[in-house]
C-alpha positions as YAML, in Angstrom:
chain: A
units: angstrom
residues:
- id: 1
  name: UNK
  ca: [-0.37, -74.19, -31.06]
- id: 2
  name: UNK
  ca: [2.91, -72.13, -30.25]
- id: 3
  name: UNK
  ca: [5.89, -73.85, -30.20]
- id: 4
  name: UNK
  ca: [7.96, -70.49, -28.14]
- id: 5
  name: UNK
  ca: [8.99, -71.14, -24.79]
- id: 6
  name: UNK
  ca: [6.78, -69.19, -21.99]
- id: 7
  name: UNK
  ca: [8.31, -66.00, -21.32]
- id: 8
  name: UNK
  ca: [7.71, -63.67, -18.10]
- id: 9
  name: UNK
  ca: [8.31, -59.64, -17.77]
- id: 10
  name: UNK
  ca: [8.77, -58.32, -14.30]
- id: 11
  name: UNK
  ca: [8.96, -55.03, -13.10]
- id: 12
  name: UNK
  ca: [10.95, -53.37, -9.96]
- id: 13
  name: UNK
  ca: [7.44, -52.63, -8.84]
- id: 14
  name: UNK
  ca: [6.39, -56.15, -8.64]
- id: 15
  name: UNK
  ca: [3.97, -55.93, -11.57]
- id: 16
  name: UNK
  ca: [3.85, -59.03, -13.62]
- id: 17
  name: UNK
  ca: [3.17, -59.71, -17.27]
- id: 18
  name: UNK
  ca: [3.50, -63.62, -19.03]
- id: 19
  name: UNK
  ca: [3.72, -63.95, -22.82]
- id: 20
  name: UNK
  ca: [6.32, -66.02, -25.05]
- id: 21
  name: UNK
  ca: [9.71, -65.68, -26.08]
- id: 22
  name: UNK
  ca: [10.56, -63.61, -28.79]
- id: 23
  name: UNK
  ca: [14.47, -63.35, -30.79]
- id: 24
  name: UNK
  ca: [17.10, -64.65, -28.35]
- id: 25
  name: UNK
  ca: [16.07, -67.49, -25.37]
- id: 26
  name: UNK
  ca: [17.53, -66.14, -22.13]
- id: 27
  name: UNK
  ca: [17.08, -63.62, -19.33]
- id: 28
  name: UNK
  ca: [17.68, -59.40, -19.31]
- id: 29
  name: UNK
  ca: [17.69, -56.65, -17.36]
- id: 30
  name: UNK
  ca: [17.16, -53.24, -18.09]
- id: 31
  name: UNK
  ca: [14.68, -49.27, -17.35]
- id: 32
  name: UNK
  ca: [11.55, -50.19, -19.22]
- id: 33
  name: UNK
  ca: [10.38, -47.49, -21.29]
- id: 34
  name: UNK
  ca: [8.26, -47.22, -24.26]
- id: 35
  name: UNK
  ca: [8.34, -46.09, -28.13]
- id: 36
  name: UNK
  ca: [5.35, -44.99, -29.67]
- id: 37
  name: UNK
  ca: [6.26, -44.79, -33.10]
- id: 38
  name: UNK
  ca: [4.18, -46.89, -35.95]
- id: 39
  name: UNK
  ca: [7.12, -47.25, -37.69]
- id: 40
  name: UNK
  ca: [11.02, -47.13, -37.77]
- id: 41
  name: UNK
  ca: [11.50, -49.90, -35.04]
- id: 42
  name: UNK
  ca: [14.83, -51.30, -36.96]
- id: 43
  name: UNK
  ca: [16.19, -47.56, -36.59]
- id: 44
  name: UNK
  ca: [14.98, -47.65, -32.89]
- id: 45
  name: UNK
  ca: [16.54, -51.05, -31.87]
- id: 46
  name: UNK
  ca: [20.16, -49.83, -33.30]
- id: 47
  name: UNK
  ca: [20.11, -46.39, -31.34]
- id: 48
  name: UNK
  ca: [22.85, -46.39, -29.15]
- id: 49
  name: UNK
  ca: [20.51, -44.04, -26.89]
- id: 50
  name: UNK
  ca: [18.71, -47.22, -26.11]
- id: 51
  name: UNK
  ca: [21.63, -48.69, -24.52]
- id: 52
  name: UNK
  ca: [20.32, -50.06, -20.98]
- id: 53
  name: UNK
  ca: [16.71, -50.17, -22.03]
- id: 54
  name: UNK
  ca: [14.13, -52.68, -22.69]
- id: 55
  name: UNK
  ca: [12.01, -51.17, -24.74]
- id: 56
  name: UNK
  ca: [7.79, -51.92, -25.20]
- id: 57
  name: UNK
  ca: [6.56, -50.75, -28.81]
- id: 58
  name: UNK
  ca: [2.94, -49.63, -28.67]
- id: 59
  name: UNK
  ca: [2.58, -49.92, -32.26]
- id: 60
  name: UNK
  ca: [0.12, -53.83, -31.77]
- id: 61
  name: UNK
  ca: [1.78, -55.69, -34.61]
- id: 62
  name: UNK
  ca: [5.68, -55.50, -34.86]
- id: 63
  name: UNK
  ca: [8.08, -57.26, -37.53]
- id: 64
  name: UNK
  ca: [5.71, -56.27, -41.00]
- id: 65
  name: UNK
  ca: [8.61, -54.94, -42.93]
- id: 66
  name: UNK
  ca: [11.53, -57.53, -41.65]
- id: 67
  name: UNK
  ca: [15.32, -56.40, -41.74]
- id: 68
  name: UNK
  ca: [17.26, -54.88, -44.29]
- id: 69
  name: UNK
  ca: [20.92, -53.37, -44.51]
- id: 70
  name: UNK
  ca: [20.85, -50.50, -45.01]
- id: 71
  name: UNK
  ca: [18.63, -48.77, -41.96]
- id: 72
  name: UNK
  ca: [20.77, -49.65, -39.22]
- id: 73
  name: UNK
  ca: [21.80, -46.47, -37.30]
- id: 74
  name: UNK
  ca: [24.75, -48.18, -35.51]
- id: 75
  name: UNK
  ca: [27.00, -51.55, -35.96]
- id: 76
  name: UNK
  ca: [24.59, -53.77, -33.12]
- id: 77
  name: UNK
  ca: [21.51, -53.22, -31.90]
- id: 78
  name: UNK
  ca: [21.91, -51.69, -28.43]
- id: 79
  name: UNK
  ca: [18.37, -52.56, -26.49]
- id: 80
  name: UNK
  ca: [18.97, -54.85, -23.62]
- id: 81
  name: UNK
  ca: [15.58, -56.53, -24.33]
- id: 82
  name: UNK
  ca: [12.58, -56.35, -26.41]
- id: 83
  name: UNK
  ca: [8.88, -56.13, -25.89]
- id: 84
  name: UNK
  ca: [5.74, -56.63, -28.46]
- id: 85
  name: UNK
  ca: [2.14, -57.71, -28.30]
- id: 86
  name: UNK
  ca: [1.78, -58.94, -31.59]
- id: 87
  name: UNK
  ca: [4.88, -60.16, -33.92]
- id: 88
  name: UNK
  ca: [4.62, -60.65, -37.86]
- id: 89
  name: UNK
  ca: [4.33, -64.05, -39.04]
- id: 90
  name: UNK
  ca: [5.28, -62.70, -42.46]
- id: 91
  name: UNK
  ca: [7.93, -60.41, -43.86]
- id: 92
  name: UNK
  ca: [6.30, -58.44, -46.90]
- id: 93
  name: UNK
  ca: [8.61, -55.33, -47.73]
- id: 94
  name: UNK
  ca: [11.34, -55.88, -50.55]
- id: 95
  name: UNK
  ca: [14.14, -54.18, -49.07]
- id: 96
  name: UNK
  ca: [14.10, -56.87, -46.49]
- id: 97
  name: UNK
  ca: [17.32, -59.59, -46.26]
- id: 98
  name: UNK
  ca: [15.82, -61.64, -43.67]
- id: 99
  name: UNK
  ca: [13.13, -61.55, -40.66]
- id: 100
  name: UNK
  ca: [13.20, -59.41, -37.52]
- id: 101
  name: UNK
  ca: [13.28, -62.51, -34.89]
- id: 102
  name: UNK
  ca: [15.76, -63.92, -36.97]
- id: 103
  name: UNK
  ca: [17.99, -60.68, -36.70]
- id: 104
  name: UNK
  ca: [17.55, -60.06, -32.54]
- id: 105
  name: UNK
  ca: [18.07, -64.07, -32.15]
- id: 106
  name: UNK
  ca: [21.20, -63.58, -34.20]
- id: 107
  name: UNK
  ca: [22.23, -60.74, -32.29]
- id: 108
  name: UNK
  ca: [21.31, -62.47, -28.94]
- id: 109
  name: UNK
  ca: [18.91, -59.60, -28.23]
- id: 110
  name: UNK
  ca: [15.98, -61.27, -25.84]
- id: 111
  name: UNK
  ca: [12.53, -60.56, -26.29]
- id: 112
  name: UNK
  ca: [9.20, -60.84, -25.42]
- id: 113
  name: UNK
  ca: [5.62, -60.84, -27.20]
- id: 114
  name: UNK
  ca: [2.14, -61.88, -26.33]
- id: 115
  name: UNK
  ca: [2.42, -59.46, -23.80]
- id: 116
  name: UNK
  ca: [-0.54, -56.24, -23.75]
- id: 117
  name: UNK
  ca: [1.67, -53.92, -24.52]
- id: 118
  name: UNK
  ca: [-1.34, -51.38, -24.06]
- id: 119
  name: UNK
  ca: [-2.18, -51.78, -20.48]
- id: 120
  name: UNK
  ca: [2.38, -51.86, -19.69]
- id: 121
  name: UNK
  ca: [2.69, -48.74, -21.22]
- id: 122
  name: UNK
  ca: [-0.10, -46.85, -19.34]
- id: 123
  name: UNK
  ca: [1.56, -48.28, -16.47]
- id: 124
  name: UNK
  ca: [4.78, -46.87, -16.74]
- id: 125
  name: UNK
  ca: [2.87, -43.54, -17.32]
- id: 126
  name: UNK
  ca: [1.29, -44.01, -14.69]
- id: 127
  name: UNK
  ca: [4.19, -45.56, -12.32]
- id: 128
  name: UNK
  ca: [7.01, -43.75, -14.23]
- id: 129
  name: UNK
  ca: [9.97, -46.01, -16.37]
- id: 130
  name: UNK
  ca: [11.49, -48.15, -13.81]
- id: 131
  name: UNK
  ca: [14.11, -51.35, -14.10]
- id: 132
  name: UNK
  ca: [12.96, -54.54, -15.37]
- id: 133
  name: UNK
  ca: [13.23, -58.18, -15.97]
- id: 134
  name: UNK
  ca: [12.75, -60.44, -19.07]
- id: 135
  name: UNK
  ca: [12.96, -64.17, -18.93]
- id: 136
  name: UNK
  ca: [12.00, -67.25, -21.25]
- id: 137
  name: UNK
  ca: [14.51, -69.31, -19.02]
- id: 138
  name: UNK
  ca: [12.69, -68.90, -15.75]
- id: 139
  name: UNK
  ca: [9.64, -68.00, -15.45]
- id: 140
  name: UNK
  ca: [9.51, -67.62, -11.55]
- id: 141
  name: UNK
  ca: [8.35, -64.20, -10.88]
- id: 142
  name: UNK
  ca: [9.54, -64.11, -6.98]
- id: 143
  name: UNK
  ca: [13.06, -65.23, -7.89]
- id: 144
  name: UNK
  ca: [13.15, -62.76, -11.35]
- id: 145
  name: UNK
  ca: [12.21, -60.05, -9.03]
- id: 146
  name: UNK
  ca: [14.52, -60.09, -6.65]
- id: 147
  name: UNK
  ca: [17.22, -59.84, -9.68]
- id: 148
  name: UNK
  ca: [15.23, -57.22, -11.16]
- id: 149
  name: UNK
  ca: [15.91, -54.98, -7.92]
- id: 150
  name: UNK
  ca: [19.65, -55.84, -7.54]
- id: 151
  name: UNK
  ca: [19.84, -54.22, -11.00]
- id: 152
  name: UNK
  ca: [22.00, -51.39, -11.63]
- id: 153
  name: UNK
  ca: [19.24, -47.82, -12.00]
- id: 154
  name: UNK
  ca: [19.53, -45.84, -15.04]
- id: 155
  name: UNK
  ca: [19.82, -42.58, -12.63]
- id: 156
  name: UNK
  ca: [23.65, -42.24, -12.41]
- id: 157
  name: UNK
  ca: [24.54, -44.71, -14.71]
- id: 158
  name: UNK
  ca: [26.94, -43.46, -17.61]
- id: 159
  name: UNK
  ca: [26.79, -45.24, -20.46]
- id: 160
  name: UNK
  ca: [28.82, -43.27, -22.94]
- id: 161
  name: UNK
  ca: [31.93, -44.71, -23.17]
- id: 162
  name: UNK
  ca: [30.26, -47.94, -23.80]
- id: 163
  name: UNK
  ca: [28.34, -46.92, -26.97]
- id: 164
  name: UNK
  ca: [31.06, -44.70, -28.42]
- id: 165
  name: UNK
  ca: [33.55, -45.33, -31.14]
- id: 166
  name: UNK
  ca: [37.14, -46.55, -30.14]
- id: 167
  name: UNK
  ca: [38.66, -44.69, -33.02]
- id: 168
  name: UNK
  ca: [38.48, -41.47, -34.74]
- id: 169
  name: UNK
  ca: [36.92, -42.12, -38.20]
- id: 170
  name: UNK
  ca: [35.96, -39.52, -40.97]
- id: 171
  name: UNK
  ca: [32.65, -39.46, -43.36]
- id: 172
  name: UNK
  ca: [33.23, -37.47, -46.61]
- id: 173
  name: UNK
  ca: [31.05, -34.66, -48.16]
- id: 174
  name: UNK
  ca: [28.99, -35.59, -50.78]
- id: 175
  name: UNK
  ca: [30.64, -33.85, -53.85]
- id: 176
  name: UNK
  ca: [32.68, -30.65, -52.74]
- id: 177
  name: UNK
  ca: [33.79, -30.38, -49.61]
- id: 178
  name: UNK
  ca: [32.48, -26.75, -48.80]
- id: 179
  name: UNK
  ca: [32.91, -27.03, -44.47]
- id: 180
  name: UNK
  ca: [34.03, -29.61, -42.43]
- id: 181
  name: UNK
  ca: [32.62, -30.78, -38.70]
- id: 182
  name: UNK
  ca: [33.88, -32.73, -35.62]
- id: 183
  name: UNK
  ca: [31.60, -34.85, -34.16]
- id: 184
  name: UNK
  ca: [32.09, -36.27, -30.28]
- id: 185
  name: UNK
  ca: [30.78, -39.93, -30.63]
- id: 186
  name: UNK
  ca: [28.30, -40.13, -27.47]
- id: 187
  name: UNK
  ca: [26.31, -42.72, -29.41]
- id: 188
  name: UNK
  ca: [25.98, -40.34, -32.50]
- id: 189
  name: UNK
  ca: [23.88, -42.57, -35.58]
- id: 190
  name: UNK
  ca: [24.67, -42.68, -38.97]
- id: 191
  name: UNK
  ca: [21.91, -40.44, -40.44]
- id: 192
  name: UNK
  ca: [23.64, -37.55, -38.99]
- id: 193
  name: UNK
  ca: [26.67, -37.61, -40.93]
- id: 194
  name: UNK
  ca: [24.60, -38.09, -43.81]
- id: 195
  name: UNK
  ca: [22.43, -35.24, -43.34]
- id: 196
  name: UNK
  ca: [25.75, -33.23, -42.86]
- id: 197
  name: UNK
  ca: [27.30, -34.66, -46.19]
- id: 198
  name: UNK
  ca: [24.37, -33.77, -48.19]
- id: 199
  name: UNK
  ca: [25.39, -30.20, -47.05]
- id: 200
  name: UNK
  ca: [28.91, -30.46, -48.24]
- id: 201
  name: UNK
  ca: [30.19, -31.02, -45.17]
- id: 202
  name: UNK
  ca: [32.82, -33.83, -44.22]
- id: 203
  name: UNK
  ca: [32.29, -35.09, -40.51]
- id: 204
  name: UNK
  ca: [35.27, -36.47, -38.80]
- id: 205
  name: UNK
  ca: [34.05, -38.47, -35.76]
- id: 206
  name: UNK
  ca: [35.93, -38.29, -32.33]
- id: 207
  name: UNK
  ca: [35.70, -41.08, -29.36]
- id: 208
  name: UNK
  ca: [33.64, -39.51, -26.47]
- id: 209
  name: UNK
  ca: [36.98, -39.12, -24.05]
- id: 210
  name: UNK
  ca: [38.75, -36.91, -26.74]
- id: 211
  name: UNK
  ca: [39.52, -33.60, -25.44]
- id: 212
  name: UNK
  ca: [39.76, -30.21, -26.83]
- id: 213
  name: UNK
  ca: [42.73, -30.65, -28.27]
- id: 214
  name: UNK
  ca: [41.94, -33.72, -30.49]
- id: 215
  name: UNK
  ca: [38.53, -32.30, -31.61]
- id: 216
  name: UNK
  ca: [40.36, -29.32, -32.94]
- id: 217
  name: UNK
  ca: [43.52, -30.56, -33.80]
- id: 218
  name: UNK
  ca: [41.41, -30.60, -37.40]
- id: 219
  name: UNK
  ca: [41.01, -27.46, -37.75]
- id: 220
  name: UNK
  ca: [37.17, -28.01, -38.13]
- id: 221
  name: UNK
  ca: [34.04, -25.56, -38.65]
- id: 222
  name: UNK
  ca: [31.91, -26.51, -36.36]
- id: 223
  name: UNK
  ca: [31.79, -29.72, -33.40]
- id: 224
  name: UNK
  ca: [28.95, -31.32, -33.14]
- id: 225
  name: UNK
  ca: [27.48, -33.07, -29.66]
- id: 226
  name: UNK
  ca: [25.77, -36.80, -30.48]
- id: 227
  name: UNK
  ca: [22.78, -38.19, -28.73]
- id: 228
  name: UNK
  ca: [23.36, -40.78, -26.39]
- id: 229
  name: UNK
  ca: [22.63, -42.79, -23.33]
- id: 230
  name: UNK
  ca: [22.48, -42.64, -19.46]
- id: 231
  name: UNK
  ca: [22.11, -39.75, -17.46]
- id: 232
  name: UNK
  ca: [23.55, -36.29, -18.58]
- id: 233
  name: UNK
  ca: [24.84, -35.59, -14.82]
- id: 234
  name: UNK
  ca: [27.57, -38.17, -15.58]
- id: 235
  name: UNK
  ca: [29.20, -36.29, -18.41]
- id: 236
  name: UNK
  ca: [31.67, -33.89, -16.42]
- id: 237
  name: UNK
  ca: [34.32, -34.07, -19.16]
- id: 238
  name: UNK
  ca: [31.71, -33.84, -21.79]
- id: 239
  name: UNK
  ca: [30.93, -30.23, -20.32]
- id: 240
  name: UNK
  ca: [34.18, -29.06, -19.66]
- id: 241
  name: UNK
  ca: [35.07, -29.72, -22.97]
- id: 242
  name: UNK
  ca: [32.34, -28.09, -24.61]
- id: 243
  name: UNK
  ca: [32.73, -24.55, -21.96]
- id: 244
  name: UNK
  ca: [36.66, -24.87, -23.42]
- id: 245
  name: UNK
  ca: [34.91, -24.66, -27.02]
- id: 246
  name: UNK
  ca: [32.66, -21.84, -26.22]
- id: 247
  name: UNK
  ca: [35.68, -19.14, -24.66]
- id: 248
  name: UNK
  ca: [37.31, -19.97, -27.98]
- id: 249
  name: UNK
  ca: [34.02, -19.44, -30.08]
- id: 250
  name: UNK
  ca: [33.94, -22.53, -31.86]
- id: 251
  name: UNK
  ca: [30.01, -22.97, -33.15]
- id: 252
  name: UNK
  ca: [28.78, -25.81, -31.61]
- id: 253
  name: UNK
  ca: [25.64, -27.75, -32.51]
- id: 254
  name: UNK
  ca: [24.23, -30.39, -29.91]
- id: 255
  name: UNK
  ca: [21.35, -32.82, -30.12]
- id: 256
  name: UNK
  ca: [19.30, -34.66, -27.62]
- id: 257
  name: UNK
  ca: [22.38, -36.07, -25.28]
- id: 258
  name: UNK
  ca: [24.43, -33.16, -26.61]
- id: 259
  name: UNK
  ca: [21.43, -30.77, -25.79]
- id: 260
  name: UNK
  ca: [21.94, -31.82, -22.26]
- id: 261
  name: UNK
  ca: [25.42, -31.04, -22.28]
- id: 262
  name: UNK
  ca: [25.41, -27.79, -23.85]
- id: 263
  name: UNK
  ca: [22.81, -27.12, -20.86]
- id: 264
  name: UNK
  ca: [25.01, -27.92, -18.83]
- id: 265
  name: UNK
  ca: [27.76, -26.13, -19.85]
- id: 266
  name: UNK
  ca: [25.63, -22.69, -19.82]
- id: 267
  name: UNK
  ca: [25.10, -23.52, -15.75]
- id: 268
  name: UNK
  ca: [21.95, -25.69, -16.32]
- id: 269
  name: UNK
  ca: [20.67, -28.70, -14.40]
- id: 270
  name: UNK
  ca: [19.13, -31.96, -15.39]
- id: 271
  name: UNK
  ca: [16.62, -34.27, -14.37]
- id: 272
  name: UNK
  ca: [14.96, -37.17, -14.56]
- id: 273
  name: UNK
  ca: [11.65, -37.30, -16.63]
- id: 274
  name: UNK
  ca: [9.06, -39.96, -15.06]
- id: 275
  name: UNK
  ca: [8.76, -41.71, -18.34]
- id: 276
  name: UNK
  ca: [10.67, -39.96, -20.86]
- id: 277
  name: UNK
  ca: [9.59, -38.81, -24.54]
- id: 278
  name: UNK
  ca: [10.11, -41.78, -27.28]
- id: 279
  name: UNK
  ca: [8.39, -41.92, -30.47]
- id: 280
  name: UNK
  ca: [7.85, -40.14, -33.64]
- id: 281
  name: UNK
  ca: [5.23, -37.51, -33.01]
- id: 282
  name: UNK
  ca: [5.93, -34.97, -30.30]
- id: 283
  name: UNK
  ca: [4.72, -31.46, -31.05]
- id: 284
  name: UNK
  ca: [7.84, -28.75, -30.52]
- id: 285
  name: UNK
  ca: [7.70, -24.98, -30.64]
- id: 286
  name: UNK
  ca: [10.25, -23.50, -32.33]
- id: 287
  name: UNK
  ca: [10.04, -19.66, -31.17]
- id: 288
  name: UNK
  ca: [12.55, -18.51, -33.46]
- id: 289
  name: UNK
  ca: [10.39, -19.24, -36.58]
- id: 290
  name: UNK
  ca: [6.95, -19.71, -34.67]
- id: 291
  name: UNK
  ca: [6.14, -23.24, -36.21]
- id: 292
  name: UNK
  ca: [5.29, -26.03, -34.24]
- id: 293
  name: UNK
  ca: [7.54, -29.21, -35.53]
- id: 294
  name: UNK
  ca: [6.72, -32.95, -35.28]
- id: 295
  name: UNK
  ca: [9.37, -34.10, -34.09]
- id: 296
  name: UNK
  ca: [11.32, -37.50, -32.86]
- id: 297
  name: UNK
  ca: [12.24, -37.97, -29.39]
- id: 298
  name: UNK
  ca: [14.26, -40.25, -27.84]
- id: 299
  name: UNK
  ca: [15.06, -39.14, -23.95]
- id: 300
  name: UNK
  ca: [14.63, -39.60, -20.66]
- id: 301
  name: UNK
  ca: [16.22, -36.84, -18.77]
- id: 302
  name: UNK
  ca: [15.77, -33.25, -19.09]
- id: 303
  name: UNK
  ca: [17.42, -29.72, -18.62]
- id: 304
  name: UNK
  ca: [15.65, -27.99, -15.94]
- id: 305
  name: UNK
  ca: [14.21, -24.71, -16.98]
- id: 306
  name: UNK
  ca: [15.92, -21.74, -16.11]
- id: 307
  name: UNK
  ca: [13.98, -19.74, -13.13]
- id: 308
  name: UNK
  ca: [14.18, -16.38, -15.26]
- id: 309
  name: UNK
  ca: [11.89, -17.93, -17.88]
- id: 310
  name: UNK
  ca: [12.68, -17.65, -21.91]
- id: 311
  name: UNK
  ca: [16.13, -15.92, -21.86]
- id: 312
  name: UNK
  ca: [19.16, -16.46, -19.12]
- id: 313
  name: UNK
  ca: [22.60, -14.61, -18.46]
- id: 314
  name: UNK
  ca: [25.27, -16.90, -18.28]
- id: 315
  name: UNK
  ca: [29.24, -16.68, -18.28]
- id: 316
  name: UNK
  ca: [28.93, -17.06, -22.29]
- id: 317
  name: UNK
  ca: [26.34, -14.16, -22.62]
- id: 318
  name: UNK
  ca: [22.51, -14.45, -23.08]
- id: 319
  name: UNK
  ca: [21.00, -17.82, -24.15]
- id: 320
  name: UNK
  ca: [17.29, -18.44, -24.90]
- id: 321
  name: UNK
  ca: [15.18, -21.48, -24.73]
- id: 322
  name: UNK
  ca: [14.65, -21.54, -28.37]
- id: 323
  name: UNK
  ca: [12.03, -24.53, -28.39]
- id: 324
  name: UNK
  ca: [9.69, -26.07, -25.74]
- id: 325
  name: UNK
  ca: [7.47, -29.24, -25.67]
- id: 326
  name: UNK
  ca: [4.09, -28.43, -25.88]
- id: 327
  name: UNK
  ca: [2.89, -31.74, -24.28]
- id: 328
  name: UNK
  ca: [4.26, -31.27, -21.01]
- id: 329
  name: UNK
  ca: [6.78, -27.36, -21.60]
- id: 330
  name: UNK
  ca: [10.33, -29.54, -21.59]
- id: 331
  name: UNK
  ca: [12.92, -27.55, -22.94]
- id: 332
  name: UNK
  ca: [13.62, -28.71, -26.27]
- id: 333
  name: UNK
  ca: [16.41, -26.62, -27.46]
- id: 334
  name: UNK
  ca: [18.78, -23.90, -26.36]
- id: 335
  name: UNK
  ca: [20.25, -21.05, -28.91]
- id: 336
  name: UNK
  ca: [22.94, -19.10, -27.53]
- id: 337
  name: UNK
  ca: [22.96, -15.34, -28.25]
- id: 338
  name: UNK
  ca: [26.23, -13.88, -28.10]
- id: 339
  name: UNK
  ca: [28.44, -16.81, -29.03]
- id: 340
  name: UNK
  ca: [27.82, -19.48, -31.80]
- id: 341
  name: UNK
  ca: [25.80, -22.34, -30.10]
- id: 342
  name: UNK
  ca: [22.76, -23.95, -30.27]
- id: 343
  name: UNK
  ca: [21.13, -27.52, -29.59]
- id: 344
  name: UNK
  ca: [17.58, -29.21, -29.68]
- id: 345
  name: UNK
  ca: [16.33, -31.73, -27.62]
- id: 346
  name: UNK
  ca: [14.76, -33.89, -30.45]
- id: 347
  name: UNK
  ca: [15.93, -35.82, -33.70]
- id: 348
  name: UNK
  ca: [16.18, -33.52, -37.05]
- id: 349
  name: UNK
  ca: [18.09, -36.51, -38.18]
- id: 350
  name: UNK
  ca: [15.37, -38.85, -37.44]
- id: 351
  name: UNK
  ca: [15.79, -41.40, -40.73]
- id: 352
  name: UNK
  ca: [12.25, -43.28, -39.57]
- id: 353
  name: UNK
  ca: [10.47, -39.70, -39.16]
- id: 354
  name: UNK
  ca: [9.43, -37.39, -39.29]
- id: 355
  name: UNK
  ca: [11.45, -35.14, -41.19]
- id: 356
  name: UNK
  ca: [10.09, -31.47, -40.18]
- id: 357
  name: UNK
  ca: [13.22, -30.62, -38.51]
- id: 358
  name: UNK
  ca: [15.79, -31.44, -41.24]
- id: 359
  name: UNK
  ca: [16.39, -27.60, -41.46]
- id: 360
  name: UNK
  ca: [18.54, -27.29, -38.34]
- id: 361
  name: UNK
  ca: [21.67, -28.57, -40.14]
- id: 362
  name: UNK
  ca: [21.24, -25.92, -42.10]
- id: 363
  name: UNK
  ca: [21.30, -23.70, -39.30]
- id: 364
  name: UNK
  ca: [24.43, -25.09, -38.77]
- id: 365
  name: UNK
  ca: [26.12, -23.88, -41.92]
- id: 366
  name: UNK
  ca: [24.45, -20.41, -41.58]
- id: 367
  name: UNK
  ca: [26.15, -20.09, -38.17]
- id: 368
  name: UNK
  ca: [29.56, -21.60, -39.88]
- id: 369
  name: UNK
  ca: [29.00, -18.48, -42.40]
- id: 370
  name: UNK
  ca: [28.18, -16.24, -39.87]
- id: 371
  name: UNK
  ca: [31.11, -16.66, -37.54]
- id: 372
  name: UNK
  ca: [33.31, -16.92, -40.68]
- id: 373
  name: UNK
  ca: [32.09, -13.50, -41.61]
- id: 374
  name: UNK
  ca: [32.81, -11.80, -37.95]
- id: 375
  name: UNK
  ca: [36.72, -13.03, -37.67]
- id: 376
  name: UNK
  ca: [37.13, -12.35, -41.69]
- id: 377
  name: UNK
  ca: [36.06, -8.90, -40.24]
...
């Protein structure tokens, strides 16, 4: 017989599931949404892009391979709550320190299992990601509802300055230093760096409310736009400081969050998807190369497609939508044509998987190259 306290997950919908507690006792709020990735979860629950989210793993039996130190793609572990049908009752990988309940009790993070995680997630496709309530101190559904729709939404909400570092800090090249990058810290993770030190490139990163000024006062390369939470439409200064980097034709590289904002910068709009893309197996088109990537997602907002199809005019020349979705035709990445920019939607720096997109940092040094090329010209 289980010895967990009864736990209760409400929705803003009035949909009610009852399992047990799971890591920290206590109540949370957050948007439910769902990752369907088999593996990876420690890399999911320290994204800073889940920052406001309680997030359901499809994957039936969480927890296998415990928690180690050295996958961690942040300092915390940003979810607001935590939802599983089936936790481990052993930890059997060798890497691991300690267990994953022990680690989100530690970290105060409250969960829930027991709960089908199956029939929630076709839910919120069905019903679209909407707030939520977790509790293992009440389990009153009326009274957790009611809290559940005082809740702040995750439309509107900006979350960057929350997630991003206080402090500029600076992540060396492995071996020779051959370029170097500024990074804007929107809730960037640690694999990125990495992927852009295995390229001889040292990334020095910058607090989201840095301006032009301090992003270049290093002279860098290239800047590079993080992932990160809330909604895109919040990050005025975000744009304006990326428009100031494209009239002075700095290359600029942006991912998922930083996607958005390069979007927006070209005269783009965003939107709200009705349950987002999270997981580890979305199929993109890249129609530069003409390869179809599996890719990692993490999103929940969208640039709207440009009315004139593949290719736009904008105050910064022609851009094309480089990649698309093929689930549902999201635009998954921008490349701009006459100055040195380009973003994807997706995770090339995914350290869970999968790995097919790993090539776009070297896209990035090509474009460093290129650009070096014209001015040396």
């Amino acid at each position: 017989m289980s010895n967990r306290a009864p736990a209760i997950l409400v929705l803003e919908d009035g949909r009610v599931f009852r399992g047990e507690a799971y890591g920290s006792v206590g109540e949370t709020f957050g948007e439910a949404v769902f990752n369907t990735g088999m593996t990876g979860y420690q890399e999911t629950l320290t994204d800073p892009s889940y920052y406001g989210q309680v997030v359901c793993q499809t994957a039936p039996q969480i927890g296998n391979t415990g928690w180690n130190d050295e996958d961690d793609e942040s300092r915390r572990i940003w979810v607001s709550g935590y939802v599983v049908r089936d936790p481990s009752r052993i930890t059997s990988s060798w890497r691991a320190k300690r267990g994953l309940e022990d680690e989100l009790a530690a970290q105060g993070v409250v969960g829930i299992c027991g709960v089908d995680t199956r029939a929630l997630t076709r839910h919120l496709r069905e019903s679209g990601a909407m707030r939520v309530g977790v509790s293992s101190r009440s389990t009153d559904a009326t009274e957790l509802l009611a809290k559940v729709r005082n809740s702040p939404q995750m439309a509107g909400a900006n979350h960057v300055a929350a997630v991003s570092c206080a402090e500029p800090y600076t992540y060396v090249a492995d071996g020779e230093t051959k370029y170097t990058v500024a990074a804007l810290d929107l809730g960037i993770k640690r694999n990125t760096p990495r992927r852009l030190a295995a390229r001889g490139i040292t990334t020095t990163v910058y607090p989201a409310a840095a301006n032009a000024e301090d992003v270049l006062s290093g002279n860098p390369d290239a800047v590079f736009l993080s992932n990160g939470p809330g909604d895109p439409a919040t990050a005025d200064h975000q744009v304006e400081l990326t428009r100031e980097l494209l009239r002075r034709r700095v290359p600029v590289f942006g991912i998922c969050f930083g996607n958005q904002i390069l979007g927006r910068a070209l005269g783009l709009g965003t939107y709200k998807l009705k349950y987002g893309h999270r997981g580890i197996n979305q199929p993109v088109l890249d129609r530069l190369t003409g390869k179809v990537e599996v890719t990692a997602h993490n999103h929940g907002f969208a640039l709207a497609a440009p009315e004139s199809g593949e290719y736009f005019e904008t105050e910064f020349g022609r851009v094309r939508v480089s990649h698309l979705c093929l689930n549902d035709d999201v635009v998954e990445g921008l490349t701009c044509l006459d100055v040195p920019a380009y973003s994807v939607q997706y995770h090339p720096e995914a350290a869970g998987g999968p790995h097919d997109a790993d090539y776009l940092f070297d896209r990035l040094t090509a474009l460093i190259d290129a650009e070096g090329a014209k001015t040396d010209a």
